[in-house]
C-alpha positions in Angstrom: 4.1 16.3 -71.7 3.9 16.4 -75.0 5.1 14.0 -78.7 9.2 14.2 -78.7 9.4 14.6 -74.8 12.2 12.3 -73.6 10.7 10.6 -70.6 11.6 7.8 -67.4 9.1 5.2 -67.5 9.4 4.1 -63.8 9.1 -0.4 -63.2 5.8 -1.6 -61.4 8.6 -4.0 -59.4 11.2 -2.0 -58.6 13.1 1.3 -58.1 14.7 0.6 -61.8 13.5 2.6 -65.3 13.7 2.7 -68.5 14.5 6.0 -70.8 11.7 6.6 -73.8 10.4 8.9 -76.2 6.6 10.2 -76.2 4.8 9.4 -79.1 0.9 10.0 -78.1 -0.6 11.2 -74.7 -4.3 10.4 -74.1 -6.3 11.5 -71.0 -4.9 8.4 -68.8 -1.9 6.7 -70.6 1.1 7.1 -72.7 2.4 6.0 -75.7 6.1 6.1 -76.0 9.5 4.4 -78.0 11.1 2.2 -76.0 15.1 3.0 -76.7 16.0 -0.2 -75.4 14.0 -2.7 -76.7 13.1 -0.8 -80.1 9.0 -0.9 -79.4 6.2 1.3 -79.1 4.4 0.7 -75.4 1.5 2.2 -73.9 1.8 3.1 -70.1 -0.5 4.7 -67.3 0.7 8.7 -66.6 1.1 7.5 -63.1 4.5 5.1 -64.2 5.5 7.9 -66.2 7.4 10.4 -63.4 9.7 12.9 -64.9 11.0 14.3 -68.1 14.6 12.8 -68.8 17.5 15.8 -69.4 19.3 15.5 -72.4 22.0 17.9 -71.4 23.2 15.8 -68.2 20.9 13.0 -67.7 19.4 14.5 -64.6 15.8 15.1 -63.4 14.8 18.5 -64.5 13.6 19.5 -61.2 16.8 19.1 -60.1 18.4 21.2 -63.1 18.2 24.1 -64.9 19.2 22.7 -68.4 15.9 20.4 -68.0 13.5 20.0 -71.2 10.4 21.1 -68.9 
């Protein structure tokens, strides 16, 4: 994971997420753009689960157009 990466950042509550951009990775947490709410947040690795797909929306494990 790296700066530019289009990430899900995954709710502590529920099965919901939210779509971001990476902006910093340290040893433990990321820092990433909120697209919804138009804010920088920092988050633990372990709510951050998979690189989001541009090309279909999908999880890139599932797909072979995936930004991995």
């Amino acid at each position: 994971m790296k700066a530019g990466d289009r990430i899900k950042i995954f709710s502590a509550r529920d099965n919901s997420y939210t779509v971001g951009t990476v902006v910093e990775v340290d040893d433990e947490t990321v820092k990433y753009k909120n697209d919804e709410i138009k804010g920088h947040f920092i988050v633990l690795k372990t709510q951050v689960a998979l690189l989001f797909c541009d090309s279909c929306g999908c999880d890139p494990c599932d797909c072979h157009w995936g930004t991995y």
